[in-house]
C-alpha positions in Angstrom: -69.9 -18.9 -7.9 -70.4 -19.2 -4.1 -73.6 -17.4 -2.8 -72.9 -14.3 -1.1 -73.6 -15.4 2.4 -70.8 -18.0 2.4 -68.6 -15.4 0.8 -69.5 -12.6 4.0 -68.4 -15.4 6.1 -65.6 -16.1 4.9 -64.5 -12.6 4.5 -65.2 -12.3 7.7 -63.3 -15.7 8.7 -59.9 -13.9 6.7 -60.6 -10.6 8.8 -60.5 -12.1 11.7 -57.7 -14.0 11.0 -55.5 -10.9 9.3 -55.8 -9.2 13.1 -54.3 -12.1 14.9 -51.6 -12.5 12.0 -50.6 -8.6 12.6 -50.8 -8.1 16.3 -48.5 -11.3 15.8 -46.3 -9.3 13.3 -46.3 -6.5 15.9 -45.4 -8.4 19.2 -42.3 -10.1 17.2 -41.1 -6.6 16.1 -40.8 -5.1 19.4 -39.1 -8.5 20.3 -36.4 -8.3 17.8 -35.6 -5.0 19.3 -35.4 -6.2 22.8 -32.7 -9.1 21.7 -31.0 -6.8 19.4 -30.7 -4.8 22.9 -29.9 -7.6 24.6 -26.9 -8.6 22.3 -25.7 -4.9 22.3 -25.3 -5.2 25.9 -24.0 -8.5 26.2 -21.5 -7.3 23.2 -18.7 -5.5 25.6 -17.9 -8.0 28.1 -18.0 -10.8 25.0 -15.4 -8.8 23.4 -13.0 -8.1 26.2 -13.1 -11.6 27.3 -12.4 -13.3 23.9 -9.4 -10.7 23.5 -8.0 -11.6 27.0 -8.5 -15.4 26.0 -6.5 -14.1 23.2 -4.0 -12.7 24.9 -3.7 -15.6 27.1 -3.7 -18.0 24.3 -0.6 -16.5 23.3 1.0 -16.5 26.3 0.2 -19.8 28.0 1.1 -23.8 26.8 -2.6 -24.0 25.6 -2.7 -27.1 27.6 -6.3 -27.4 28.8 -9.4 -30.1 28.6 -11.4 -27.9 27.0 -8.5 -27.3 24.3 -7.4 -30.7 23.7 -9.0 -33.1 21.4 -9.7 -36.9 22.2 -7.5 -39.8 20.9 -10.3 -41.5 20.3 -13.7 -39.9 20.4 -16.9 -42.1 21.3 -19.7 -39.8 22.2 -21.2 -36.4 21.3 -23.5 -34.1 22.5 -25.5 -32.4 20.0 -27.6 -29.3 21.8 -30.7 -28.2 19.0 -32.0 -24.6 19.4 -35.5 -24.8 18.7 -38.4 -22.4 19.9 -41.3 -22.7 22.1 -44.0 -21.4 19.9 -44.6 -21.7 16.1 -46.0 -19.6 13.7 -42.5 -18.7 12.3 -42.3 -20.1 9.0 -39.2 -22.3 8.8 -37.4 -21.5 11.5 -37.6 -24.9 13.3 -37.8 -26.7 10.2 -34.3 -25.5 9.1 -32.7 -26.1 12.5 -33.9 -29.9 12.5 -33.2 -30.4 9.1 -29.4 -28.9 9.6 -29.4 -31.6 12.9 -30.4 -34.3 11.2 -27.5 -33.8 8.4 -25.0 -33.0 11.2 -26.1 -36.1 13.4 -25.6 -38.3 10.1 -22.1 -37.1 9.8 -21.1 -37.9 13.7 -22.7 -41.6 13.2 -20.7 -41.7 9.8 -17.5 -41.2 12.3 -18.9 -44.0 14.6 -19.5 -41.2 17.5 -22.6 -42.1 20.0 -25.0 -38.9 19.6 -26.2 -37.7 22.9 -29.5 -35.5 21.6 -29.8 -31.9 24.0 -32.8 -30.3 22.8 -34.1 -26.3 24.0 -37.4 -25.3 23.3 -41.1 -26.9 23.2 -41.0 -27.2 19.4 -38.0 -29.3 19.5 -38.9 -31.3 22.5 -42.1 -32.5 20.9 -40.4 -32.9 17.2 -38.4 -35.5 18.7 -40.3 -37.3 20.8 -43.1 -37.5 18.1 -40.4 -39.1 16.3 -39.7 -41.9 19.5 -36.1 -40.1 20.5 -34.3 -40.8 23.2 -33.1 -37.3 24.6 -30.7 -37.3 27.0 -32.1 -33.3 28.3 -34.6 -31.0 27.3 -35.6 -27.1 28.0 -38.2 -25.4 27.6 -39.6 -22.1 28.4 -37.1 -19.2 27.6 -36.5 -19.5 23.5 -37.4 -15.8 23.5 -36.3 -14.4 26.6 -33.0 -16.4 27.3 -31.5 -15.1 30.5 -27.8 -16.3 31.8 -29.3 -17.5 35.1 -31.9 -19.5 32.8 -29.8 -21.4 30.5 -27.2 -21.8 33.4 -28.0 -26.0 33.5 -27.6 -26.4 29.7 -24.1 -24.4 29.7 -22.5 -26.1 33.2 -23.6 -29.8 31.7 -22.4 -29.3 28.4 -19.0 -28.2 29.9 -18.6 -30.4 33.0 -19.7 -33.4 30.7 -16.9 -32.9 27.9 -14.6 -32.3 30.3 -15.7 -35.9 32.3 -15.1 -37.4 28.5 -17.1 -40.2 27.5 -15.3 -42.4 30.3 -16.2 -40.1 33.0 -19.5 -39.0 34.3 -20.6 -35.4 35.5 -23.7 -34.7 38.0 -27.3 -34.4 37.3 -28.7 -31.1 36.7 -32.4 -30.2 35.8 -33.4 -30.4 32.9 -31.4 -33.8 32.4 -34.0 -37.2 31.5 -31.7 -39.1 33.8 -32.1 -40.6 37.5 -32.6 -37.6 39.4 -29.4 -37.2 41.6 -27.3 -40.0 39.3 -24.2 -38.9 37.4 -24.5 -38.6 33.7 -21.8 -40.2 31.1 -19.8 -37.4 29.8 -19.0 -37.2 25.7 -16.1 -36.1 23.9 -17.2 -33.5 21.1 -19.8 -30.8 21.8 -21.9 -29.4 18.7 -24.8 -27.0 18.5 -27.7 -26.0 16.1 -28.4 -22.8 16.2 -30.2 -19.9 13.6 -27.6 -17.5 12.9 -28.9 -13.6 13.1 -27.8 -12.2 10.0 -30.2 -9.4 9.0 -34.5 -8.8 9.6 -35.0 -11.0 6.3 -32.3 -13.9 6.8 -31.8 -16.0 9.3 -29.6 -19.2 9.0 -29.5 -22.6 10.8 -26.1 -23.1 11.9 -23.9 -25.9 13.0 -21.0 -25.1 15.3 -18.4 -27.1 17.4 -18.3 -25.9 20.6 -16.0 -28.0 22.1 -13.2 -28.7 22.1 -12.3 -25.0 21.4 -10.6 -24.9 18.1 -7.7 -22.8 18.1 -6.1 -21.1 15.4 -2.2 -19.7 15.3 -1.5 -17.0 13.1 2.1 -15.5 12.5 2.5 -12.2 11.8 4.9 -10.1 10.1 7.3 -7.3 11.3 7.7 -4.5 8.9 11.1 -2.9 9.0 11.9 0.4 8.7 14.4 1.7 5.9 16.4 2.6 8.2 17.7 2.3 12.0 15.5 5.1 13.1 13.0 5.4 11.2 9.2 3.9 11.6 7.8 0.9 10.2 4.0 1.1 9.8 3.4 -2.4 11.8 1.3 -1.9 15.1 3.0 -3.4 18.0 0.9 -4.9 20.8 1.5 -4.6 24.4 3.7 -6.8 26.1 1.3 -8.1 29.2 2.3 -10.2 32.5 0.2 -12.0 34.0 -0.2 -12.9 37.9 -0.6 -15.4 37.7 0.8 -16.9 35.4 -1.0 -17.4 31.9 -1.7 -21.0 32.4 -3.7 -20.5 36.1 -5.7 -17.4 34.2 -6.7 -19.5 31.0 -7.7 -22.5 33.0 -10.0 -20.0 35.2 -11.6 -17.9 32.0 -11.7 -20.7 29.3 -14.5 -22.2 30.8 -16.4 -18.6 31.2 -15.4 -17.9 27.3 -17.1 -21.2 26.4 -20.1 -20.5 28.5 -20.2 -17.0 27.5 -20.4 -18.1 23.6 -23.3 -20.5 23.7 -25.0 -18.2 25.5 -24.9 -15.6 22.6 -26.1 -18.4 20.2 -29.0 -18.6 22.3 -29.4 -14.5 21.8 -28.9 -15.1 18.5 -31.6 -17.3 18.1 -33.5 -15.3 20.1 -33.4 -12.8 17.8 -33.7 -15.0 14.5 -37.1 -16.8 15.9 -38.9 -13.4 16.2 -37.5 -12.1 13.2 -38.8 -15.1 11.3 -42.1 -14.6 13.2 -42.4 -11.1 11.8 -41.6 -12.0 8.3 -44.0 -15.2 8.6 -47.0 -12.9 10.0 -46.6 -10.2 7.8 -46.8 -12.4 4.4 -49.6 -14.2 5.9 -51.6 -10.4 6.9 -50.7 -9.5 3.3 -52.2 -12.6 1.6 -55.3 -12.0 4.1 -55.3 -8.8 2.8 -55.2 -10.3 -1.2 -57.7 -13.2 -0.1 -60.2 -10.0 0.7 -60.1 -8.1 -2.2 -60.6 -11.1 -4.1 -63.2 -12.5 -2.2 -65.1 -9.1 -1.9 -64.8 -8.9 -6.1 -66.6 -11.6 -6.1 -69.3 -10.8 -3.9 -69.8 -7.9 -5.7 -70.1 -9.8 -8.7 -72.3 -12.1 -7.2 -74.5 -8.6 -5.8 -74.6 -7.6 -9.1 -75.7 -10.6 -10.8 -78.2 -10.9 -8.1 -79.7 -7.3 -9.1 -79.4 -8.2 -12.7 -81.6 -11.2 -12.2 -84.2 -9.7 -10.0 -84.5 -6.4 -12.5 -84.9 -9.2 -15.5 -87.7 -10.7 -13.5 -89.2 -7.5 -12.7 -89.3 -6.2 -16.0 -90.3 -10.0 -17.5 -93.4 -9.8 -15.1 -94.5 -6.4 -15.9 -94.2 -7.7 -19.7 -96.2 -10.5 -18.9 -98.8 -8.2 -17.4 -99.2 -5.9 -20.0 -99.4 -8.7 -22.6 -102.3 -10.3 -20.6 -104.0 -7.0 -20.0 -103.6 -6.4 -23.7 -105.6 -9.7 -24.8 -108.4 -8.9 -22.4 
């Protein structure tokens, strides 16, 4: 049993660490709340743009870069989410792990994988590992403004749209020749961690670009007869000026922009919230590590009391018994 002055310092050591671990637990809740704020308010222009895209979709030839998909793809971009800080139990560690099985699949198809990495943790995880990245950001995994993340967004669009033959300009942030143009790519994928509630968070892989489009037909329900009512709901008929094509051409890009940037609020939120659920596990097992370690030094008190009262009453024994023979 370890003597009771290692065991005060080292329930000392644990107390010291349990207040770090919950003002930790603390800071990342009041985060979560600010990019759950942040989301809500971003949430009605994401809606009313993705149901005018709709709208225009529908309307329009769909003919547009950002729509189409290459004959022959030769280069993707793969953008990883990663955070500046740790202490957030496997947040990173999911989101590289869920890289490394997408980038597997693109080399698989024979695609060169242009590596875009966001966030100090990420940065460093890859260049430990002798990367090449082709950009890197770092400074805003928690607080991710549009103005901030405007050079990841404008790159990753203006390069799929140059296509892997093409090249689009240099923008901070790029590894490049400052002022060179960069060779574009023909896919677009990003790893994010999907906000899903305060106890899961998952790392996500999503194509970006080219925007995938779905058609669905719908069904008119008759009425049973020529004036009666059918129970369908009929959408307004809308015109455009201009025409659909001109509009799509001029918002696509926005919609594209617009979505990657919630990815990065949704990571936002999921890095905290694994934060908070990382720092309070660790201030509860601080707390455990305490009781335990303060049984024992009671134990080892006790023990210690035991002993001296044995040697107390041994002496005074052997006192007596001496005085006795005199």
């Amino acid at each position: 049993m370890a003597n009771m002055r290692e065991l005060k310092s080292r329930i000392k050591s644990v107390n010291s660490t349990k207040k770090i671990t919950k003002a930790q637990e603390l800071i990342a809740t009041s985060r979560i709340t600010k990019a759950q704020q942040r989301t809500a308010a971003a949430s009605p222009y994401a809606t009313e743009i993705t149901r005018v895209i709709s709208e225009l979709a529908s309307a329009s030839s769909l003919d547009h870069p950002l729509l189409s998909k290459k004959a022959n793809p030769k280069r993707a971009a793969l953008l990883v989410i990663s955070s500046d800080r740790g202490m957030a139990g496997g947040y990173n560690h999911n989101v590289f792990k869920k890289a490394t099985e997408l980038r597997n699949l693109l080399e698989e198809r024979g695609l060169e994988v242009a590596l875009y990495v966001t966030g100090s943790k990420g940065v460093g995880y890859y260049t430990f590992r002798g990367e090449e990245l082709a950009g890197k950001w770092t400074g805003f995994s928690q607080e991710p403004t549009y103005k901030i993340t405007h050079n990841v967004r404008r790159h990753l669009i203006d390069g799929f749209m140059a296509g892997s033959e093409g090249t689009a300009k240099w923008r901070e942030g790029l590894t490049g020749p400052e002022g060179e143009p960069v060779q574009g790519f023909d896919e677009v994928h990003v790893i994010y961690t999907e906000f899903k509630s305060m106890l899961s968070q998952t790392a996500t892989a999503l194509q970006l670009l080219p925007v995938e489009t779905e058609v669905k037909e719908e069904e008119m329900e008759l009425g049973e007869d020529i004036v009666s009512d059918s129970q369908s709901t009929f959408v307004a008929d809308y015109e455009f000026e201009p025409d659909a094509d001109t509009l799509l051409g001029a918002l696509l890009p926005k919609y594209v922009s617009r979505t990657l940037f919630s990815m990065y609020l949704e990571s936002a939120a999921s890095e905290s919230a694994s934060r908070r659920t990382a720092m309070k596990a660790a201030s509860d097992n601080a707390t455990d590590l305490v009781k335990t370690l303060s049984r024992e030094a009671n134990q080892a008190r006790q023990a210690q009391i035991t002993q001296e009262i044995t040697e107390i009453v041994g002496g005074a024994g052997a006192l007596a018994d001496s005085g006795e023979s005199d």
